[in-house]
VOLO-6502 format. One record per residue (C-alpha): residue in one letter; x, y, z. Coordinates in steps of 0.2 Angstrom, whole numbers, plus 2048, in hexadecimal, padded with zeros to 3 digits. Layout:
! residues N
aXYZ/...
END
This chain:
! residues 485
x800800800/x8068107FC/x80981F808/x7F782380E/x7EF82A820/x7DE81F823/x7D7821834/x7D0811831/x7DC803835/x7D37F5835/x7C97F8827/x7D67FD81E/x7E07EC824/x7D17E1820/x7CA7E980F/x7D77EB808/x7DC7D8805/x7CB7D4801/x7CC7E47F4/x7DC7DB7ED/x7D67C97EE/x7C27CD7E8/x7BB7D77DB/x7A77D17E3/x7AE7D97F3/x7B17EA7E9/x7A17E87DE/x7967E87F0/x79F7F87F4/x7A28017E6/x7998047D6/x7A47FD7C8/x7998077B9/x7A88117B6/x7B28017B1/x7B580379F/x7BB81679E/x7CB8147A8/x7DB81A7A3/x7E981D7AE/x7F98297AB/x80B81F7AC/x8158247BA/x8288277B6/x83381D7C0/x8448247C6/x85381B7CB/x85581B7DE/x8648217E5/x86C81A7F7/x86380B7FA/x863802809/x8567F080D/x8557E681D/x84F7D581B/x8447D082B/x8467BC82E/x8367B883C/x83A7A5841/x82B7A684A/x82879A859/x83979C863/x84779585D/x85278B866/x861797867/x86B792873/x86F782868/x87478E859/x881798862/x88878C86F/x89879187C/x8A778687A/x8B478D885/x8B5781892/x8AC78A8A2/x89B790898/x89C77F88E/x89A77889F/x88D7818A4/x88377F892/x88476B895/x88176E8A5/x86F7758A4/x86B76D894/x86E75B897/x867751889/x86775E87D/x87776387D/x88276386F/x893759870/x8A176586B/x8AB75486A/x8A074B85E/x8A474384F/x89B744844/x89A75884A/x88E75D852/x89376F854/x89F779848/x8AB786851/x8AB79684B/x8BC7A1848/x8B97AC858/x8BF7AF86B/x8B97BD875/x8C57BD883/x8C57AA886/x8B37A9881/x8B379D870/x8A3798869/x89A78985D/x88C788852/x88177C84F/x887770840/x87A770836/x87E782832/x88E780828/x88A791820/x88679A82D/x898795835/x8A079A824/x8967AB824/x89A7AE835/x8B07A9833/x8AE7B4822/x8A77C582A/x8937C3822/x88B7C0832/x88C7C2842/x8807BD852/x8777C885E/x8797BE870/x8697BE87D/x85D7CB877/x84D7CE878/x83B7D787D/x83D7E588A/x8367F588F/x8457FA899/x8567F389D/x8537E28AB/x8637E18B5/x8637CF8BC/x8557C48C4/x8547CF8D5/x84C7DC8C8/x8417D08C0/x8387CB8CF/x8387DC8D9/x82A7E58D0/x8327F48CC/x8367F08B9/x82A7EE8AC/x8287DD8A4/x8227DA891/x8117D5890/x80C7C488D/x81F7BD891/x8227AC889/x8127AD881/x8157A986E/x8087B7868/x80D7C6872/x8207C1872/x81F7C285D/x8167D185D/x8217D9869/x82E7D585F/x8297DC84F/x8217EB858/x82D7EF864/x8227F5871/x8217E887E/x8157F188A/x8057F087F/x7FE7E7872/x8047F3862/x7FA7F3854/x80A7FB848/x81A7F0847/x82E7FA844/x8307F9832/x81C801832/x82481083A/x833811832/x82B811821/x81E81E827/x82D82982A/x83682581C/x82A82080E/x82D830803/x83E82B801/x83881F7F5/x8328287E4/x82181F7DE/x8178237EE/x80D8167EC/x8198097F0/x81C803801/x82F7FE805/x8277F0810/x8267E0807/x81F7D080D/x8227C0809/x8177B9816/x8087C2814/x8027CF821/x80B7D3832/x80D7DE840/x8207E283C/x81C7EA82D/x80B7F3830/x80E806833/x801816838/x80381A828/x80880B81D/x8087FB81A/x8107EA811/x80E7E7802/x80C7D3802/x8117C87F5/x8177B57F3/x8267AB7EE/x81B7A57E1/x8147B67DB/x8187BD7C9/x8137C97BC/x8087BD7B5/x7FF7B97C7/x7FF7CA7D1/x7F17D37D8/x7DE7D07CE/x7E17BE7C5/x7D07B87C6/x7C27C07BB/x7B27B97B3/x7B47B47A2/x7AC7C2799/x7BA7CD79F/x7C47C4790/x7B57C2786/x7B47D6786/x7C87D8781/x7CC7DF792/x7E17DF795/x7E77DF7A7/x7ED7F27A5/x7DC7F97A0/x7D27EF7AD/x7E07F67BD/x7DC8067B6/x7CC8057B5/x7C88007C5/x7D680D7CA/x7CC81E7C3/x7BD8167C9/x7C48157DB/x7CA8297D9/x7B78307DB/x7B28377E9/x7A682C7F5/x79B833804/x79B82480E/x7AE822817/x7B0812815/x7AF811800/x7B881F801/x7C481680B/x7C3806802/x7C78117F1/x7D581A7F5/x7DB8087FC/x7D78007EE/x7DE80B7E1/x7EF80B7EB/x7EF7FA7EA/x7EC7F77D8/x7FA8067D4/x8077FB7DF/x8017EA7D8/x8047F17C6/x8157F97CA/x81A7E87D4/x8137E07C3/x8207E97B8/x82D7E97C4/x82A7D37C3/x82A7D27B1/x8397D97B1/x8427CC7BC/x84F7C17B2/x8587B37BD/x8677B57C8/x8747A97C5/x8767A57D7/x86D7957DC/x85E7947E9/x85A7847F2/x84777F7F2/x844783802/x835790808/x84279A80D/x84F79A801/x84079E7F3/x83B7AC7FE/x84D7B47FE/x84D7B07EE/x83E7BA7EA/x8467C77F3/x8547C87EA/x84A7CA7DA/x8417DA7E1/x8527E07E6/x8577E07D4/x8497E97CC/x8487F47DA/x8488027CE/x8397FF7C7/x8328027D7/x8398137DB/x84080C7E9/x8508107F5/x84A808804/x8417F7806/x83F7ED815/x8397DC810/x8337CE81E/x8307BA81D/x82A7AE82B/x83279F82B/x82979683B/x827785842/x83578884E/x82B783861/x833774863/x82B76D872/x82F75C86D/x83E754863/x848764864/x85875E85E/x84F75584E/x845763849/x85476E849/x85F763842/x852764832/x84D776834/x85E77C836/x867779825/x85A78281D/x85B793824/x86E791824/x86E78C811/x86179A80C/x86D7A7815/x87B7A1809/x8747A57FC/x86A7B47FF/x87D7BC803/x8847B47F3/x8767BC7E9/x8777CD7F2/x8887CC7ED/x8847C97DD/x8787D77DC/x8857E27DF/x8797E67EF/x8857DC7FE/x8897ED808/x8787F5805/x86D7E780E/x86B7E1820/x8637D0824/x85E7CA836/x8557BE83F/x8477BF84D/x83F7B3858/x8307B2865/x83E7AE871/x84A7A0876/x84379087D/x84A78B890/x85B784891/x85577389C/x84B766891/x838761894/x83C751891/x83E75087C/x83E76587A/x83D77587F/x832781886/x82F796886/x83E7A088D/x8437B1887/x8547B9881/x85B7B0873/x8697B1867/x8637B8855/x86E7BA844/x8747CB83B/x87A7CA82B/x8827D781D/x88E7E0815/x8897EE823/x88C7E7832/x89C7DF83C/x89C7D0838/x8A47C0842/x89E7C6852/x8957C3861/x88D7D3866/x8847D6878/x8877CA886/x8857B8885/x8807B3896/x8847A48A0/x87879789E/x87D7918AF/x86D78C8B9/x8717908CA/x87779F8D0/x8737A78BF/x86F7BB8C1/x8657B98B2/x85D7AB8B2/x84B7AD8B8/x84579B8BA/x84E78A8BF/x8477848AD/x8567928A6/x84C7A189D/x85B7B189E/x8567C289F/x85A7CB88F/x8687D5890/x8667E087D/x8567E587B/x84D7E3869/x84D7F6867/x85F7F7868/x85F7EC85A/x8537F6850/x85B808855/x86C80384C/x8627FC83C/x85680B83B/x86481983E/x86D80E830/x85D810825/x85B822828/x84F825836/x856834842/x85C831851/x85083F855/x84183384D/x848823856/x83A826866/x82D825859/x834814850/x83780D863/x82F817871/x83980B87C/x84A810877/x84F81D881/x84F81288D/x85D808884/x86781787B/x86982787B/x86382E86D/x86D83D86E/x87B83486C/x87B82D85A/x88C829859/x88B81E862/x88280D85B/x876805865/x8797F3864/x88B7F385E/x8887E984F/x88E7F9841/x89B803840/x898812844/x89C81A833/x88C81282D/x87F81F834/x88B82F82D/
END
């Protein structure tokens, strides 16, 4: 959807993807008499200039993350096998069951789980780097002391798979936001982009709460979607009996949806509608204008979402566009039983779908311009219900891209020690996040072009992280600081 203020979310949410997916829905709304004298002006399309993207990876249903990054030095290896017990992975195995990576931090030396070879090689080669124990909070939680005293606030809903998905992706952990980060960043920084019309958010998992703004929203499309297939692709016959083309129907149905209604609600529904319809036929040009990478995609839901991506990203100047945020959910990750099977199949996936998405952002010639990451619900307790895991809260998540500082372990890893364990918060090992999720989003925004100035309204949590008057100074560590001159 392009960049328009409607009062009415809802509506807006719910009518428009029946106005996109139902011409009977628009019909009972709208009187479509004006149908067959349509005509709609081109719109000149001018290169963009800087242009940045962030690629959002939800693995919604908490991943298991303490078992992707594990601690090998030999005191916090202790610990990890320690509080694990049958889950823990054998630093000694052969085959390997976890595949070191080329890093000490002062003694501290870490592994990753083996099914992730290239995530190990993009780690050792400076692509990616990991974000150790954060999560959801609306202020900083010192140690378990704090948690239990009263005196700090606690995310809403904590452990709970809805509200700790949402949170993420909105940021604000103290209520139930309807308008996600990207949705705010893109309402500040839409006009960058030079066909209005156009949202910079881009879905490949339909509609979310990370991406829905005040004033904008995703446009939604699929690893499958095409020029031939995108937006209305089922009419009654007599459209073709009648000689209609795909261009003069949009337009059509555009200049109808430009009148003036009385009633808010077609009004609303129009403007919608036409928006819509001027963004599907720009996506629609920009599609047919897609000719094949030679880098090579796996099958996988996810590598054909990336790959997806990474054909938007090369016609991106038929879009007008100079930023693009682009989300996926890649989900099935609560693992309340068989844990170490499920990951041992889920695991080569997204490590091979991060391969290549680099290799092809490389070959794009866009490597330093884009920044991929990963959120989660949370992590899942250290100690096993028998065959899994359960609900927990800071986890370790991935950052990947020419941007960042890569081969690092940024934040503090924390002992995974059950006893005597200041941030641990249950005997079942659940740690106190000690980054939050806005410092996370602070250093990608001010990368993106948000002000440090505009950073309260992007997370109105995040002066309680960072000080926003001090922008050289980067929130979570993870950029140079060159990166937000």
């Amino acid at each position: 959807m392009g960049k328009k203020h409607i009062s009415r979310r809802q509506f807006i949410q719910d009518g428009g993807c029946a106005a996109l997916g139902s011409l009977t829905f628009l019909s009972s709304v709208l009187n479509l008499g004006a149908i067959a004298t349509a005509a709609a002006r081109p719109h000149i399309i001018n290169m963009p200039g800087d242009y940045k993207a962030m690629v959002c990876i939800l693995l919604s249903g908490g991943w298991d993350s303490h078992n992707i990054l594990v601690p090998t030095d030999t005191v916090h290896y202790n610990h990890y096998t320690a509080s694990r017990g049958s889950l823990a992975l054998d630093k000694n195995a052969s085959p390997a069951q976890l595949l070191p990576l080329d890093f000490n931090d002062n003694g501290k030396t870490y592994s990753v789980h083996a099914a992730m070879p290239q995530v190990r090689n993009l780690f050792d080669n400076q692509h990616l780097s990991f974000l150790a124990n954060i999560g959801t909070l609306i202020e900083p939680i010192a140690n378990v002391t704090e948690y239990n005293s009263g005196m700090k606030k606690l995310p809403l809903g904590l452990y709970s798979h809805s509200d700790q998905i949402m949170h993420w992706q909105t940021s604000v952990p103290q209520s139930r936001s309807a308008v996600g980060v990207a949705g705010r960043i893109a309402d500040l920084l839409n006009d960058m982009n030079t066909i209005p019309e156009v949202s910079f958010n881009i879905s490949l998992s339909g509609k979310n709460r990370f991406q829905a703004g005040n004033e904008t929203n995703e446009f939604s499309l699929s690893r499958t979607t095409t020029a031939a297939n995108i937006g209305f692709t089922s009419f009654p016959s007599w459209w073709s009996d009648f000689g209609y083309k795909t261009q003069i129907r949009n337009q059509a149905i555009g200049s109808m949806m430009e009148q003036e209604y009385n009633n808010i609600f077609q009004q609303t529904l129009g403007t919608l509608g036409k928006n819509s319809i001027e963004s599907i036929e720009k996506f629609r040009v920009a599609l047919a204008n897609v000719t094949p990478l030679t880098t090579t995609f796996s099958t996988s839901g996810l590598s054909q979402d990336l790959l997806k991506i990474a054909e938007l990203i090369k016609v991106r100047s038929f879009l007008g566009t100079s930023r693009q945020i682009f989300f996926i959910n890649y989900g099935g990750w609560d693992h309340h039983d068989n844990l170490l099977g499920n990951m041992n199949t889920m695991l080569p996936v997204v490590s091979a779908a991060l391969n290549e998405f680099n290799s092809a952002l490389t070959e794009l010639g866009v490597y330093d311009k884009v920044v991929t990451f990963t959120i989660s619900d949370f992590a899942r307790t250290l100690t096993s219900n028998g065959n899994g895991t359960d609900h927990a809260w800071g986890s370790n998540q991935m950052i990947m891209g020419g941007p960042i500082q890569g081969k690092q372990v940024f934040g503090a890893y924390p002992s995974l020690a059950l006893n005597n364990n200041p941030l641990n918060v249950s005997n079942r090992g659940r740690m106190i996040p000690t980054t939050s999720v806005d410092e996370m989003f602070a250093e990608l925004a001010l990368w993106f072009g948000v002000s440090p100035n505009d950073l309260s309204y992007i997370l109105p949590n995040i002066c309680n992280f960072y000080s926003t008057s001090c922008p050289a100074d980067p929130p979570a560590g993870y950029m140079p600081i060159g990166m937000f001159n």
